[in-house]
C-alpha positions in Angstrom: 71.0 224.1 13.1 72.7 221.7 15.5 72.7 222.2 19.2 75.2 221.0 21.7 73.6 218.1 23.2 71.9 216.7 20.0 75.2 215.1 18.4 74.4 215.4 15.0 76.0 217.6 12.5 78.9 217.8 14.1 77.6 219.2 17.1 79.1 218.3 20.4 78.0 214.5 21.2 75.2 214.2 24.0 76.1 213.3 27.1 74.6 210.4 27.2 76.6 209.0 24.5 80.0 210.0 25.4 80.1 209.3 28.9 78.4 205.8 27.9 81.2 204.9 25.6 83.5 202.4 25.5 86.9 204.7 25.2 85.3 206.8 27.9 84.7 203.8 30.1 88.5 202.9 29.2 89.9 205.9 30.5 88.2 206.1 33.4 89.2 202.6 34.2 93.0 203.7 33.7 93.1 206.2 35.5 91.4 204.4 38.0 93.8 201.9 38.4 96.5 204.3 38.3 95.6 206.3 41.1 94.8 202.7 43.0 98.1 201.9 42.4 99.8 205.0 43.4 98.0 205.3 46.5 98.7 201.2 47.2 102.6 201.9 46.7 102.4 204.7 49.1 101.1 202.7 51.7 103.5 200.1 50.8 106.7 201.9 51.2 105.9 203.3 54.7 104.8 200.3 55.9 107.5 198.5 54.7 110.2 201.2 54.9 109.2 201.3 58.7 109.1 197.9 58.9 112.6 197.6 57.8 113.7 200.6 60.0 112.3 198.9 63.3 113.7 195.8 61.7 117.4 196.8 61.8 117.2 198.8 64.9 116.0 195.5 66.7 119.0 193.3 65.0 121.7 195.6 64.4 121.3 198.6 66.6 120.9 200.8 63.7 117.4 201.9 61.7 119.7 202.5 58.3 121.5 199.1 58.5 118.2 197.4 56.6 118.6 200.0 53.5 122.0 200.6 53.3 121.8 197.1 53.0 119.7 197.1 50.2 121.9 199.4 47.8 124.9 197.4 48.8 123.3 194.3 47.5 122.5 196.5 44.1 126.3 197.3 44.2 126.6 200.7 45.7 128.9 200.9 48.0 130.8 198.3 50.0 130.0 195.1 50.5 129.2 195.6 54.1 126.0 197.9 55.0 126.5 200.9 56.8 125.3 201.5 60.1 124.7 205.3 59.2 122.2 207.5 57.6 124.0 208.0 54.2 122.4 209.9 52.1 123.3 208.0 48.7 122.8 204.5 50.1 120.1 205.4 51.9 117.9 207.2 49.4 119.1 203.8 46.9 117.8 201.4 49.2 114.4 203.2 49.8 114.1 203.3 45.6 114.9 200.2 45.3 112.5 199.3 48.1 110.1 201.4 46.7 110.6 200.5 42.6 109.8 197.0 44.2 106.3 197.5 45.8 105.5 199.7 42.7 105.7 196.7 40.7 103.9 194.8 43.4 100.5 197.6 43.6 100.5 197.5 39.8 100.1 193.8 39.6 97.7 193.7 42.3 96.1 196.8 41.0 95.8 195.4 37.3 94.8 191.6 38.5 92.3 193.1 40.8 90.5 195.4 37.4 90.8 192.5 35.4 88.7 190.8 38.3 86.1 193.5 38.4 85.6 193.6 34.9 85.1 190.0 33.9 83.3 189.2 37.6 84.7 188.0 40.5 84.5 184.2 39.4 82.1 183.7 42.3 78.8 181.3 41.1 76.1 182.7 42.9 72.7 180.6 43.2 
């Protein structure tokens, strides 16, 4: 008769062996660059959305200016940036801000594991 932790017999495979294996390491690595990257883009789009904010309050007079700009250069709207919290061209602007440092952390995020994994290409005596 098989126990749990023994592996054989189709028992349930020891812990030693499953969290040692190669898809487990996988998956933890995944998810581990996942939650680095959410976490990155977060960061990302405050500090750039209040970047921008403090931005266009400094050149135009208005925070909104900066991200209404933004969705009028992806075609919404007029051709001129509105100096007003709108709630379309605002909200466009921030996603579009926001899709952008996505793709930023996730290239980062994935550079950086592939980094870790294979060594930091530092030569040490």
């Amino acid at each position: 008769m098989a126990s749990a932790t023994d592996g054989m017999n189709g028992g349930i495979p020891a812990i030693k062996t499953t969290i040692g294996s190669s898809s487990w390491r996988a998956r933890r690595t995944a998810s581990m660059v996942v939650g680095r990257t959410i976490g990155s883009t977060v960061v990302l789009s405050l500090a750039g959305g209040a970047a921008m904010l403090v931005a266009s309050r400094l050149t135009s007079g208005s925070p909104w200016t900066g991200l209404n700009g933004v969705a009028a250069l992806v075609g919404l709207g007029s051709r001129r940036a509105k100096r007003r919290f709108d709630a379309s061209a605002t909200l466009v602007g921030a996603g579009v801000l926001a899709a952008g440092l996505l793709l930023f952390a996730s290239l980062f995020q994935g550079t950086r594991t592939m980094r870790e994994m294979r060594g930091n290409g530092v030569r040490r005596p």
